[in-house]
N, C-alpha and C positions, 0 to 999 in steps of 0.2 A: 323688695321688688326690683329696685335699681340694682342691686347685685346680682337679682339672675339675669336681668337683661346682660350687664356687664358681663359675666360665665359665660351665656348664651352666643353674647356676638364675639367672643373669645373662642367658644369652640367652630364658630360657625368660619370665621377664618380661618382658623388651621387645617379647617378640613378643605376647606377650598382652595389654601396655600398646597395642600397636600397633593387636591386633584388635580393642579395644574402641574407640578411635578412631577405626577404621575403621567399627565398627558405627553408633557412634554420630551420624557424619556421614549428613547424610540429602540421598540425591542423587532429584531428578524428571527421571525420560528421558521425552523426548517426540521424538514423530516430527513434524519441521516439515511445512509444505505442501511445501517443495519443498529442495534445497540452497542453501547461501548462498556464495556468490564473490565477490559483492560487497559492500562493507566500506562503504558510502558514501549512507548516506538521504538526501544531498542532489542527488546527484549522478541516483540511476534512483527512480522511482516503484512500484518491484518490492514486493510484500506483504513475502517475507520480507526482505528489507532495511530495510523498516519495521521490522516487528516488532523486528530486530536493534536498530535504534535507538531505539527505545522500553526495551531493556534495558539499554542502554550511556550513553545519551542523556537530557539532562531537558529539558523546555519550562518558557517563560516560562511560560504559560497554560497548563488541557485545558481539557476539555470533558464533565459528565456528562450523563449517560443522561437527561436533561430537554433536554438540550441550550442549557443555560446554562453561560455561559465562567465561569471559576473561575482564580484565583493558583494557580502551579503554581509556577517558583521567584521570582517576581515577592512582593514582602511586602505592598506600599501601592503606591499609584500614584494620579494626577489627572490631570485634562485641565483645559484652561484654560475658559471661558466661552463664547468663540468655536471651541470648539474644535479650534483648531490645533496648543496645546501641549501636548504629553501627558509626564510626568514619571513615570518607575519606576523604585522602590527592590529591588533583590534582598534577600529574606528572608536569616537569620542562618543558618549552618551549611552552608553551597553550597562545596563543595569538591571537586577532579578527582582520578580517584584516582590521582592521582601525588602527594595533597596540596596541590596547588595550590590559594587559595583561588578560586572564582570570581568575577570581576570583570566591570564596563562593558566593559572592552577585551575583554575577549572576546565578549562579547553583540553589540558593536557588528558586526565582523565576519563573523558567523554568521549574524546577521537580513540583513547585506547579500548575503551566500552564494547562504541562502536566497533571498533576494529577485533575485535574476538570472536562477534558472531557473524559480521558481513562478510560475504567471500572475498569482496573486492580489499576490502579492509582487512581480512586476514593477510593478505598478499601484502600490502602496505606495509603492514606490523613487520611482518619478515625480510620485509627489503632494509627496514630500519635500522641505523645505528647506535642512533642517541633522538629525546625527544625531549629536549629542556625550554625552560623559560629565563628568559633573556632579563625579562621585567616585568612589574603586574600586566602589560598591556603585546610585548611582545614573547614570541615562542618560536624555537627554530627544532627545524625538520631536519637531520641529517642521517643521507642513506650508502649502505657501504656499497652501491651502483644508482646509476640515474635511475629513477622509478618515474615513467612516462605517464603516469593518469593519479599524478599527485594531485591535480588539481580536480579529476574527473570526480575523484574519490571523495575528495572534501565537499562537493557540488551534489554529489548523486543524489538526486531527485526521488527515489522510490526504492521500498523492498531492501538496505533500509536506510534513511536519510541517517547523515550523524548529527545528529543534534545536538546541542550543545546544551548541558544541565550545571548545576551547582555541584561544587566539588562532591560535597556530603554524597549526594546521589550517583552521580556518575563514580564512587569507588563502591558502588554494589555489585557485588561479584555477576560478571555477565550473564548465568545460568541463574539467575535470581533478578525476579520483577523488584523496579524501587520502587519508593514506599511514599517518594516524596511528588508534589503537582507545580512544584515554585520550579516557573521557567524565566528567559528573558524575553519574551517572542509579544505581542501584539494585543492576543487578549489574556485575561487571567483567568482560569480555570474555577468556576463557586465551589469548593468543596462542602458547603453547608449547606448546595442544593443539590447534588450532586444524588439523582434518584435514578440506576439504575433498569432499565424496561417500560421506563415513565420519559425520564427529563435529564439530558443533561444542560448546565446551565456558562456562559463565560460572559464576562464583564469586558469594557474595552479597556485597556491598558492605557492609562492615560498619561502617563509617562514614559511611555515609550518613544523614540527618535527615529522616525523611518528613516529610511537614504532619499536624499532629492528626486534619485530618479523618478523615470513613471514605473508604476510597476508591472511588468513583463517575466510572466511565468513564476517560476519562484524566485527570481530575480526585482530590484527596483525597491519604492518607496512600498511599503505595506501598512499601506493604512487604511485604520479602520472608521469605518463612517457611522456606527450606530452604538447606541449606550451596550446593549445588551442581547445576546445571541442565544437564543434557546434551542437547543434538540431536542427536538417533543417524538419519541420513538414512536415507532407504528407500523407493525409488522403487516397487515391487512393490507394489501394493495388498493383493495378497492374504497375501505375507510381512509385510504390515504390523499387520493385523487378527488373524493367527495371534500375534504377537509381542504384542500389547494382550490378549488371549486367556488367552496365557498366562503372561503376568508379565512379560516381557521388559522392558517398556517401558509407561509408565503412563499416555503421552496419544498421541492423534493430533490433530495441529490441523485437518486437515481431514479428515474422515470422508471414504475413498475413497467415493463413490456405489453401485459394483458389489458395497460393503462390506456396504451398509446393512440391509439383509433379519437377518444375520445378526447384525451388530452389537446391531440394537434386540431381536433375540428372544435375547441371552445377558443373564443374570440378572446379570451381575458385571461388566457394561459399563449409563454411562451415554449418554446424547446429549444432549447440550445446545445451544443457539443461545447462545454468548459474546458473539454479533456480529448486530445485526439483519441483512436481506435482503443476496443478493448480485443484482448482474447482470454480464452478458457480451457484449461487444462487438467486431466486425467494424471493425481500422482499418486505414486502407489509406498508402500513399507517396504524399501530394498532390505531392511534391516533383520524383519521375523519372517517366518512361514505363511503362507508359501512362498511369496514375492521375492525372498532372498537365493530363488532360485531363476536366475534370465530367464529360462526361456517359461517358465511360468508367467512369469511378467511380460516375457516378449507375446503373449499368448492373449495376454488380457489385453493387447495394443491391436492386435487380431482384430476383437470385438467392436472397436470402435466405429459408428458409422456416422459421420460427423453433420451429415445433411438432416438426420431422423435427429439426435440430439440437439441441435441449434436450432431445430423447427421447433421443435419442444420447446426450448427455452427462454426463443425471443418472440414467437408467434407471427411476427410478421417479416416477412421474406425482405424488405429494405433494411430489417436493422440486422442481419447478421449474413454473414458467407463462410464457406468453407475455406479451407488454410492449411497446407498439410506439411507446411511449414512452421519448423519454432519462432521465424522470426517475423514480425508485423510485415503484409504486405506494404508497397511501395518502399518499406525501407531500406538501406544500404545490401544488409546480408539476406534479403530476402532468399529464399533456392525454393522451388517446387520437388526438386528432386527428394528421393526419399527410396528408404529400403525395403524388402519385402515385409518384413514386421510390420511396418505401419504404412498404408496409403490411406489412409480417413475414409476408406472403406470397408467393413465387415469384409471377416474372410473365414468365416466358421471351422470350415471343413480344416482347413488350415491349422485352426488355434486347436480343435481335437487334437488334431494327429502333435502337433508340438507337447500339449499337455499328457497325452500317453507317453510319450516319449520322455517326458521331466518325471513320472513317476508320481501327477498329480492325484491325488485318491479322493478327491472330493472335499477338501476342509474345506469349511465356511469362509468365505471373506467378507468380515466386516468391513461395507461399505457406508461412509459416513451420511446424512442427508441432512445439511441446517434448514428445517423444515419452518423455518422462521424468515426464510432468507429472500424475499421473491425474486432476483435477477438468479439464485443459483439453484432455488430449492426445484427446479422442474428436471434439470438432468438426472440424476441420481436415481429415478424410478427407471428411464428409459436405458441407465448404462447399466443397471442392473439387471433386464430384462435381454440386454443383449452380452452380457455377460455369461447368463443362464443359458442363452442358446449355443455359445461357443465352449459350452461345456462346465463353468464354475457352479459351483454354489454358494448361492451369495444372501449374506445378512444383511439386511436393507436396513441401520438404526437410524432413528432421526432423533436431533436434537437442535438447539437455538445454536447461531454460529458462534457466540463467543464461548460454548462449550465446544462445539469443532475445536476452537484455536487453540484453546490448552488440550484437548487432546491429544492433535495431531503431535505438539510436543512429547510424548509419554513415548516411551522406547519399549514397553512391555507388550509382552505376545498380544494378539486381539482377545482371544479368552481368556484374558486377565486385566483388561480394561482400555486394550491398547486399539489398533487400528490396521486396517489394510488398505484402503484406496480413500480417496474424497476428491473431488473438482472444485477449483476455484478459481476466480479470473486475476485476471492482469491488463497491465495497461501498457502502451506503446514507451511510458517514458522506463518500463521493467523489463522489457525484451528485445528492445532494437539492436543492443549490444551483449555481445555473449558473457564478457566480463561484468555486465550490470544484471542482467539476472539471476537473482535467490537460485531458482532451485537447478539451477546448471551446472551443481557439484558432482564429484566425486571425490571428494577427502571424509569420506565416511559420515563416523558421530560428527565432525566438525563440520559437515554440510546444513544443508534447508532440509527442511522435513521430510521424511522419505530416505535419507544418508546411503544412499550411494555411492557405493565404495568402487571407482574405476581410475586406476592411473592414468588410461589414454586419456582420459579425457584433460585430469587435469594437463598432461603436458600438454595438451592441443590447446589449452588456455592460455598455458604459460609463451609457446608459442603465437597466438594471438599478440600477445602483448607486445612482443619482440619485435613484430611483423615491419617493418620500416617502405611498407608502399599501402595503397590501398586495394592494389590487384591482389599483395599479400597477404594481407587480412582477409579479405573476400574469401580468398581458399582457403585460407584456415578455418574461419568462420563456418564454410560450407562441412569441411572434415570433421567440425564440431557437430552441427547437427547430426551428420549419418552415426557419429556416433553416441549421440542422443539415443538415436533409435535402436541402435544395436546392443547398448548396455542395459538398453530399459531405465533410461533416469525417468524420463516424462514423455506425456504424446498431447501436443492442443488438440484441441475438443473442435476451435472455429475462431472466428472473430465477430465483434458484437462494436453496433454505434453507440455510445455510452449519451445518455441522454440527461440532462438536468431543465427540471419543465418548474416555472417561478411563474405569479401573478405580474401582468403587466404594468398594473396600478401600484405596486406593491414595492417590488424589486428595480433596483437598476445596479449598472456597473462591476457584471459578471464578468470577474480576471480570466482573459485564456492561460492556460497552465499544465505543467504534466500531469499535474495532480489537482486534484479538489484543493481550489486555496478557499477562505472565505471571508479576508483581508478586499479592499474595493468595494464592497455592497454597499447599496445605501436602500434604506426605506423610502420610498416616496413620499 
């Protein structure tokens, strides 16, 4: 009898040592924008795959909210006089959390990673003369001309960050997702929770060594305040805001739209903007039929009526406006100006007589729709319909977005598994600058989705770069959009308030940021 007592108050501790462990652990569930499949920020330009990387991941450099570049794992660094040479020492306490410490040999490989698929980082690469490591800790940059956005480049904020991986990983051929989750960044990734259209799961890194700063955008100390970060996926808009509502879950990173009315008039939810302006983009297959033909594509730009789509897609007239500009209003290169192809107003009659004229005969365009997606799944019915009216025939497929994102990848005809258009947004810190935006290519296969093959453009980039005033740049900038519009690379859709709506009781110390950071939170 004394033994079972003894058993008895044995297990009755443990389990009680158990539940205060339990208690005391403090988890933040948030609902992401969308599910995560992809394991790979270098590989797609997808938000939440950023995001992902930015929790797993560290940068040399960020970027705060002033939008000056700042040491991120970089300590000291100099450029030579002539500025060709540029030398960077990595700060003290950078280690992967398998322990490894971080070194040159890993940095080296991961800037060149990066640097194969990013435009900007393609440009890098080829300014490049030599890219050695000095010591485990420093690595020197040297270019056979001054390269002026050496630092822009290492800092870029979005679309796509260079993130810095473990040697292993980072020498995966850059058309090839890695295979590995071991970063040096803030939280650690669960692989063993790791449940795909459910949950994903990260632990806080508790080894990790912020920087003193405070932290400021992707810049500063990043530190994390709670044991454990759940993404608890959930595509249902309206299941998502009932779950915020009522305790389920303590963030949404993107405020469904259709949410909004209700969200802002509950006392125990807030909305905040974490992220300046978004906009939203129409991009098409320069690559296969028909779109590999301009004025086809100049045709489908015709279609666009940007007031009837962003009504669609944001519901309420304060969270989005029209934009017939590539670049975010208020900023630097902003132009309203624009070419006949595209005013963000339907031009039907227009896009007829253009597509008789290209020898259109009616193919289908497979038109993508991540009908899983709630900030993007509403356009895609409305640009199809006016698609149809400017003359296409259009295949409306829908599918969840992390099948978009490898699709869009696939360079095969649309009747063979490939693609012809999809819309997707973007953020103010991916389009302010012409050299920072993904899909602003023309170097073909070597561009962003869609390979648009146009030399003006590129020289008017390479120009940009050159530019040595800021009246210079402006005009070049502006020579860049018109001939956005004339190549048919892309046409925005609009611009949209990106909203992230948290329990007041729940959350605090939402980072401003160019991106979704999720470093600063704390549970209540």
């Amino acid at each position: 009898m004394l033994l079972k007592k003894t058993l008895l108050s044995l297990l009755l501790g443990s389990a009680l040592a158990i539940g205060a462990q339990a208690q005391a652990e403090s988890v933040l569930r948030i609902v992401p924008q969308s599910d995560l499949k992809i394991l790979d920020p270098i590989w797609t330009t997808a938000f939440i795959t950023r995001d992902y990387g930015y929790a797993v991941y560290d940068t040399l450099f960020g970027v705060d909210m002033k939008g000056n570049v700042q040491p991120q794992m970089v300590g000291e660094y100099k450029s030579s006089d002539d500025g060709k040479v540029w030398t960077f020492t990595l700060r003290d306490g950078l280690a992967f959390h398998d322990g490894k410490p971080v070194t040159s040999e890993d940095v080296i490989p991961s800037v060149k990673r990066w640097g194969a698929r990013d435009a900007l980082g393609q440009r890098m690469m080829a300014a490049l003369d030599s890219f050695t490591a000095k010591d485990d800790k420093t690595f020197v940059m040297t270019f056979k001309a001054p390269f002026p956005l050496v630092l822009q480049a290492l800092s870029k904020p979005s679309s796509n960050p260079p993130f810095i991986m473990p040697k292993a990983s980072a020498e995966t051929p850059a058309d090839q997702q890695v295979k590995g989750t071991i970063g040096s960044g803030p939280f650690i990734f669960k692989a063993d929770e790791y449940r795909p259209g459910e949950r994903i799961v990260f632990l806080k890194n508790t080894k990790y060594v912020p920087r003193k700063e405070p932290a400021d955008g992707t810049a500063g100390g990043k530190v994390v305040n709670v044991d454990r970060m759940e993404w608890v996926v959930q595509n249902d808009p309206q299941t998502a805001a009932n779950a915020l509502a009522n305790g389920e879950v303590d963030m949404i990173e993107f405020m469904p739209p259709e949410q909004y009315k209700a969200l802002a008039e509950n006392p125990k939810i807030t909305l905040d903007n974490q992220v300046p302006a978004g906009s939203y983009a129409l991009h098409l297959n320069r690559l296969v039929p028909p779109f590999n033909n301009t004025k086809i594509a100049q045709a489908a730009f015709m279609a666009i009526n940007q007031e009837a789509l962003m009504r669609a897609g944001m519901n309420h007239k304060e969270l989005y406006n029209a934009n017939t500009s590539v670049y975010p209003s208020g900023s630097p290169y902003h132009d309203t100006a624009h070419t006949s192809y595209f005013t963000g107003k339907p031009q039907f009659e227009k896009a007829k007589a253009l597509l008789k004229e290209a020898g259109y005969k009616g193919e289908p365009i497979v038109l993508m729709n991540p009908s899983t997606f709630p900030v993007l799944n509403k356009f895609p019915s409305v640009m199809a319909a006016l698609l149809r009216q400017a003359g296409f025939t259009v295949d409306l497929q829908s599918m969840d977005w992390p099948t978009l994102v490898t699709r869009r990848a696939l360079k095969t005809p649309a009747d063979q598994g490939g693609w012809n258009a999809f819309i997707t947004g973007w953020f103010y810190a991916d389009n302010f600058n012409p050299v920072y935006y993904a899909p602003m290519t023309g170097n073909g296969e070597k561009g962003w989705f869609g390979w648009t093959s146009d030399e003006k453009l590129e020289s008017l980039k390479a120009d940009f770069m050159a530019a040595t005033s800021d009246a210079d740049r402006k005009k070049v900038a502006s020579a860049i959009q018109e001939r956005v519009y004339e190549a048919a690379v892309f046409a925005p859709i609009g611009e949209y308030k990106p909203l992230t709506a948290y329990r007041k009781d729940a959350v605090s110390g939402l980072i401003k940021a160019p991106v979704n950071v999720f470093w600063g939170l704390k549970k209540n």
